[in-house]
N, C-alpha and C positions, 0 to 999 in steps of 0.2 A: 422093843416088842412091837409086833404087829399089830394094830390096829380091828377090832372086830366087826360084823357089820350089827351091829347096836349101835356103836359110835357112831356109823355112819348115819343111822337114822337117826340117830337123836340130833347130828348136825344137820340132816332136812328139814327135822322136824323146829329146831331152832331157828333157820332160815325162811322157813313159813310162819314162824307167829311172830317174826318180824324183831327178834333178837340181833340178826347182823344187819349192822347198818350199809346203808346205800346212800349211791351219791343222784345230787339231780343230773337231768340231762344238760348234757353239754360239757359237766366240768371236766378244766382241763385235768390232763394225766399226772401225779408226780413225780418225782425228778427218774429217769430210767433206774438210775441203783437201787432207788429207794421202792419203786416198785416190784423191779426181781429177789429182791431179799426177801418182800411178800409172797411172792409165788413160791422161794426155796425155801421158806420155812415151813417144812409140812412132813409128810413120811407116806410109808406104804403099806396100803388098810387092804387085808386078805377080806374078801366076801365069795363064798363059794368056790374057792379054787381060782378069782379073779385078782388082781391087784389092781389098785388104784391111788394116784397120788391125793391125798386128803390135807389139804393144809392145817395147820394145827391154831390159828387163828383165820374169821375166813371163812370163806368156803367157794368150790369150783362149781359152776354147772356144768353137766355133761352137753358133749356136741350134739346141738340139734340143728338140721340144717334149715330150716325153712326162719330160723331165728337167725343164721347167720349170715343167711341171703339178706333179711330183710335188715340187720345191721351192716352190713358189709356197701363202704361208700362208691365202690368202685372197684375195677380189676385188680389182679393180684399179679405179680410178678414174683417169682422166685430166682435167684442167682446162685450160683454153687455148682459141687460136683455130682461127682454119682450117687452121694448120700442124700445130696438136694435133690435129685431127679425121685431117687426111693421116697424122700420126706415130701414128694410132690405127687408122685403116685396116690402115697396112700393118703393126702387130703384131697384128689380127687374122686377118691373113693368114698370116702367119707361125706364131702362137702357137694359135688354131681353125681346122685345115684343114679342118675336116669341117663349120665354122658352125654349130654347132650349136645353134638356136633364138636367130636372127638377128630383133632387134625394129628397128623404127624411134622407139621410144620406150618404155621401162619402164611397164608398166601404173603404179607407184607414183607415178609423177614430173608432180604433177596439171598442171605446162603442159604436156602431152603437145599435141605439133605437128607439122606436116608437114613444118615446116623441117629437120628432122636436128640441130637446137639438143640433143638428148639420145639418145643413142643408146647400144646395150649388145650386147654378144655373149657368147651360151652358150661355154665351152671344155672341156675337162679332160672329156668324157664328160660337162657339164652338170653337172659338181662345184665350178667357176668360173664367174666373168662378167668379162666388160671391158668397162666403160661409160666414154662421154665426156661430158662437162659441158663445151659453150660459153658461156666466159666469158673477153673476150677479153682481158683487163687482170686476171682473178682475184680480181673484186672481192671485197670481204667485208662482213658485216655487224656489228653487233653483237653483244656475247655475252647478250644479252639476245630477243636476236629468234629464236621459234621457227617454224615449219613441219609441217602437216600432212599427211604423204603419201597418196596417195589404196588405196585398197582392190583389190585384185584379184579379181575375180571367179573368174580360174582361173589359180593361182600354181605355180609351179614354182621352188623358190630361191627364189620370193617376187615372180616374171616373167611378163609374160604371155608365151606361147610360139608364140605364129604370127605373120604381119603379116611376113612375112621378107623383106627388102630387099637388095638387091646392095648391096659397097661403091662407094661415089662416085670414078670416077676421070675423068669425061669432062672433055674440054679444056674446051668450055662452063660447066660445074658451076666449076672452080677460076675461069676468067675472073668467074667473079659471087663467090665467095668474095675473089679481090684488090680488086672493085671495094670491096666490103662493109670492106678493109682502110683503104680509103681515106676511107671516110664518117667526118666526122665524130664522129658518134654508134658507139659504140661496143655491143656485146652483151655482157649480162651476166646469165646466165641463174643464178638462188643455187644454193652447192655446196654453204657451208660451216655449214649447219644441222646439228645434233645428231644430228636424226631422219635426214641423207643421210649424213653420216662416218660414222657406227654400223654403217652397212650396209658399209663396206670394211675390208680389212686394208695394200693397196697403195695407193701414189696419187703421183703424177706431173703435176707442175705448171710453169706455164711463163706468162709474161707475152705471150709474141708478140712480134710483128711490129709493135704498136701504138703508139709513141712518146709516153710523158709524162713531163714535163719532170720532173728529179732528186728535186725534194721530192717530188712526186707519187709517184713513182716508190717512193721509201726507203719513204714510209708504205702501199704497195702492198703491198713484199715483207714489210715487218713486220704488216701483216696479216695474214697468211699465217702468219706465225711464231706470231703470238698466238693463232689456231685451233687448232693443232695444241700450243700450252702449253696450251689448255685439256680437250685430251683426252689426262690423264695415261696412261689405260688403252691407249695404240695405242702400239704400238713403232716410234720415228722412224727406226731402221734402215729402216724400208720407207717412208717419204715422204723424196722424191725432189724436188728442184728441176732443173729440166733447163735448160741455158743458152742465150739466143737465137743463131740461124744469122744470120748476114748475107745481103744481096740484093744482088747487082751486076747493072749497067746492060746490061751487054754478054756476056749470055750466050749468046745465038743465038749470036755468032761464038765461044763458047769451048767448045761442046757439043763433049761427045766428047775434048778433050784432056787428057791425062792432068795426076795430080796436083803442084800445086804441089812444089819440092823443100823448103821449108821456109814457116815461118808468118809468118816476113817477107817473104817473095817473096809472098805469097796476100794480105798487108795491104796490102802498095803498090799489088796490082793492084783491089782492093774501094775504096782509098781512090783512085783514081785515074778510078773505074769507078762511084761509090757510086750507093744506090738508097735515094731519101728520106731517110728519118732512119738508114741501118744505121750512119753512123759511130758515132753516140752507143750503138749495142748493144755494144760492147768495153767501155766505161767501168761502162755498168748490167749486165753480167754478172760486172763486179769488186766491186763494188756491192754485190751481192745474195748472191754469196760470202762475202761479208766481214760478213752480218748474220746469213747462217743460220751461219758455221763453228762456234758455238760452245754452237748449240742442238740438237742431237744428229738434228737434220734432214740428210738425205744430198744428194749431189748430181753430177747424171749433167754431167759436164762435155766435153759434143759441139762446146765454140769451135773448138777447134786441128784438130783431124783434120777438122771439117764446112767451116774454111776452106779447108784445103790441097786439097780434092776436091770444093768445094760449089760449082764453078760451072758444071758441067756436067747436064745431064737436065732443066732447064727448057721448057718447053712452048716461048716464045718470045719475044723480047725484050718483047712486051707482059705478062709475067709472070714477072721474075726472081727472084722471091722463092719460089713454090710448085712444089714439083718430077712432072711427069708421070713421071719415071721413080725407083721407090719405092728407090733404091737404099743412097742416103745413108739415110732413115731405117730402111731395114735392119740399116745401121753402130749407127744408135743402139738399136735392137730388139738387136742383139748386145751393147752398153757395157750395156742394162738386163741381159740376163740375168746376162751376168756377175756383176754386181752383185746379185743373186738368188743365183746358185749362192756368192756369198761368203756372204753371211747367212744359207747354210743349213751352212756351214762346210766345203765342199768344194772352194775357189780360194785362193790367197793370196793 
């Protein structure tokens, strides 16, 4: 059963007289699993025709940006495909209202190209950035292989500051992004050089929508692990594994209905309904849990609440996987803050 908004104000209203506890500043975070089990424990509360995930021990604040400027330690990277590029979108929406020196490529980032393969946005009054890096599988290189980033002629943060681009929402644009999910050949533009991690203190990473078979797969995510063991100096409270969404076949007919009442009812319908490879993304987001829990790497865990609500807002059954309506990766723009405002020691 859904959730009413009485509940929801009786949980504000518990919240304000100081019923959930909090933690002081500074403590550390607990162990990644044990943290996302707290975010998945929760459901989705209708208030006026809205949904919202409401944890059922807990509680979320909603995004506000001038708190998550002022929590946020440093720049943010994002890594992934074209769902990261959309889940990048709609947090620079959210998180830079004002766009504030919106590039279509980093002066520094020497493939600078017109495909949107690199893209960054000013925030925080230009005291922030959020850059995406397409890369759709997260490849990685050796610890031996460097990079020379290129020079700016006129830096800001280290940015060029004009060339300002609207974000990508047209139904067109995502139809050539799914086609591009389906090639073959895969994009893999490098992140994980010295000279580009140096420049972040945030980062947010995700495999996609891309299907490679399990071994592939393990030596993917421990990739990833071993970049971030070799930059002892970055504190892994702030990188982030986010876990993949599923695609169902039949979204045209599901648009608009409200959510799942549980995560078994959402799996019978994805597994009944599947789209490509999404079976096999339950087993590789257990997977990939199971290699970071125990390297002090965090993890934004969007499976259970993006199942119970994720079949709705897609453009049309020719694209069940990418969403025109930003709503879901809103939910997940709120699990990140959250998880920001606990690192800065103000959530429990």
């Amino acid at each position: 059963m859904l959730v009413s908004c009485l509940w929801l104000g009786l949980a504000a209203a518990a919240d304000g007289l100081g019923l959930v506890s909090r933690s002081s500043s500074g403590q550390a975070a607990p162990p990644a699993t044990e943290e996302a089990a707290f975010f998945d424990n929760g459901q989705w509360a209708e208030c006026d025709g809205t949904y919202t995930w409401e944890l059922k021990q807990g509680s979320m604040d909603n995004f506000d940006v001038d708190q998550f400027c002022k929590d946020l330690p440093g720049d943010v990277l994002l890594v992934g495909d074209s769902i990261m590029h959309q889940h990048y979108e709609s947090l620079i929406q959210e998180a830079c209202p004002h766009r504030h020196k919106r590039v279509a490529a980093p002066c520094w980032y020497t493939e600078n190209d017109k495909k949107k393969l690199v893209v960054e946005n000013g925030c925080c009054n230009g005291t922030r950035v959020i850059t995406h890096i397409r890369n759709d599988i997260v490849k990685t290189h050796g610890p031996d292989r460097h990079w020379e980033p290129a020079k700016c002629r006129s830096e800001s943060l280290g940015r060029k500051n004009d060339d300002y681009v609207e974000p990508s929402d047209k139904a067109e644009e995502m139809a050539e992004e799914m086609a591009e999910a389906r090639r073959p050949s895969k994009i893999g533009v490098p992140w994980d050089f010295p000279e580009i991690i140096s420049r972040f203190k945030v980062f947010i990473l995700n495999t996609g929508a891309h299907y490679q078979p399990d071994p592939e797969y393990r030596e993917l995510v421990q990739g990833v692990v071993d970049v971030f063991q070799r930059h002892p100096e970055l504190d892994k409270r702030y990188v982030f594994w986010r876990t993949t969404m599923l695609g169902v076949s039949d979204c045209e007919e599901m648009d608009g209905k409200p959510p799942f009442r549980s995560l078994e009812e959402a799996e019978k319908h994805y597994a009944e309904h599947p789209w490509y490879e999404s079976a096999d993304f339950k087993r590789q987001n257990e997977m990939a849990k199971s290699i970071i829990a125990s390297t002090g790497i965090s993890i934004i865990d969007v499976y259970k609440a993006s199942m119970m609500n994720g079949h709705s807002g897609h453009a049309n059954n020719a694209d069940c996987l990418h969403y025109s309506d930003p709503y879901l990766y809103k939910h997940w723009n709120r699990h990140f803050y959250n998880l920001i405002r606990r690192r800065a020691g103000s959530l429990p």
